[in-house]
C-alpha atoms as a printed R data frame, in Angstrom:
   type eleno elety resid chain resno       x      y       z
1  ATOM     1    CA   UNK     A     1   6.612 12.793  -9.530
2  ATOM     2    CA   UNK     A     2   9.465 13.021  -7.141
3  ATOM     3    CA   UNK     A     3   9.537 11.392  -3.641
4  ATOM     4    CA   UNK     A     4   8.222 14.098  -2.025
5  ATOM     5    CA   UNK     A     5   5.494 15.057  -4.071
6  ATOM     6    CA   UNK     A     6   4.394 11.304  -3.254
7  ATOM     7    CA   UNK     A     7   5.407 11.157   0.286
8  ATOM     8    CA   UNK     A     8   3.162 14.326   0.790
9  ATOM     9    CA   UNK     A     9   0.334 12.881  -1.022
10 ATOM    10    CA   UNK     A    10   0.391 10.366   1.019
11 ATOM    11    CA   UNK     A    11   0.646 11.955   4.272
12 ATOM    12    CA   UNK     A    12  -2.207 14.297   3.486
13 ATOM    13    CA   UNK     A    13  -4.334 10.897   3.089
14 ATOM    14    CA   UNK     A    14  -3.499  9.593   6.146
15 ATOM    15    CA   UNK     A    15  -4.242 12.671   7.978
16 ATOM    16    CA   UNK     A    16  -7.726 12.554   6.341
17 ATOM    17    CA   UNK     A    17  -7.916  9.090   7.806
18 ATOM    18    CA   UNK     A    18  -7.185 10.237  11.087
19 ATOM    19    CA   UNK     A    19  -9.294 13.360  10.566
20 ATOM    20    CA   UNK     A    20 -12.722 11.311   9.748
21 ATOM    21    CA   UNK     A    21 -12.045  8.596  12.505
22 ATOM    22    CA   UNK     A    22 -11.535 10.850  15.095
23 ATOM    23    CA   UNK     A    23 -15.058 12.874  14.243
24 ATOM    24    CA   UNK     A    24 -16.586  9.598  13.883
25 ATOM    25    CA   UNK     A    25 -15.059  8.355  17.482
26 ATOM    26    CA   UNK     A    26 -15.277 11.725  18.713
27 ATOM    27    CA   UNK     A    27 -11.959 11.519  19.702
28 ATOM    28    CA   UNK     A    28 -11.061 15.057  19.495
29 ATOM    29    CA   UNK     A    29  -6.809 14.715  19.792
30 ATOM    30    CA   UNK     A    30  -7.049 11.777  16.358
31 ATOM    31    CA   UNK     A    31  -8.601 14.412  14.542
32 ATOM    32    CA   UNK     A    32  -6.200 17.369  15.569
33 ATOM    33    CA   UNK     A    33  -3.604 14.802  14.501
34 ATOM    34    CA   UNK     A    34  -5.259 14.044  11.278
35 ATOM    35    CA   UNK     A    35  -5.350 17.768  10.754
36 ATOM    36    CA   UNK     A    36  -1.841 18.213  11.075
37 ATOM    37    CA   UNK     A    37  -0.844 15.281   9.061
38 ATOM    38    CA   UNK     A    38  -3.037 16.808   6.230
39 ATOM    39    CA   UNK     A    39  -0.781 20.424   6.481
40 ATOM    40    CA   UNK     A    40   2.611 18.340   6.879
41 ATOM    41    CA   UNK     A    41   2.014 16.492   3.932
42 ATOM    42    CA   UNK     A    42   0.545 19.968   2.033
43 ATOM    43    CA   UNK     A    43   4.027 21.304   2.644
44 ATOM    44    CA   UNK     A    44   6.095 17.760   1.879
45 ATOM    45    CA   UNK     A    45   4.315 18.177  -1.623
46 ATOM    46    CA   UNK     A    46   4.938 21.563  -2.390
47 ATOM    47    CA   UNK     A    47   8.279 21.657  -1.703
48 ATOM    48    CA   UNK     A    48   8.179 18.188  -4.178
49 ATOM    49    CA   UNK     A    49   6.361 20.607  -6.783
50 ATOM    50    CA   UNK     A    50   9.076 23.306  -6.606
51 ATOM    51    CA   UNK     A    51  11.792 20.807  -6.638
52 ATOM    52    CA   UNK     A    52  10.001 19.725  -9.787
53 ATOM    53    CA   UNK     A    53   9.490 23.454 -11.181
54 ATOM    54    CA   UNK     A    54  12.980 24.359 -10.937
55 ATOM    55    CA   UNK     A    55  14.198 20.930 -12.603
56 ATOM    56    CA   UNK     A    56  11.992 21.767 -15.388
57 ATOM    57    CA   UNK     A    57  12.978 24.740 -16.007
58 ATOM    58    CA   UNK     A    58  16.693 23.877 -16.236
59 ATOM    59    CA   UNK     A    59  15.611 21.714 -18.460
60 ATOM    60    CA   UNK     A    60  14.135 24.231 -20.470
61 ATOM    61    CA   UNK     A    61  17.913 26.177 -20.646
């Protein structure tokens, strides 16, 4: 697991986080921001998973 596969990870559970406190508070603007920690840290990981396809597969060669 490379630093951004881990980085992501953990951006997408802070952005969950956010995402339950603001429904719980209603606070409307936490939970937008919880959603959009949750996609940045989607796209943080899968850029870590390619990163980690394409070292594999020079491995592989």
């Amino acid at each position: 697991m490379n630093k951004d596969q881990k980085d992501g990870v953990v951006k997408q559970a802070k952005g969950k986080v956010n995402e339950v406190v603001g429904k719980v508070t209603g606070d409307r603007a936490q939970e937008a921001k919880g959603d959009v920690q949750q996609a940045a840290g989607k796209v943080q990981k899968g850029a870590g998973d390619a990163r980690e396809n394409v070292k594999d597969a020079l491995k592989k060669h």
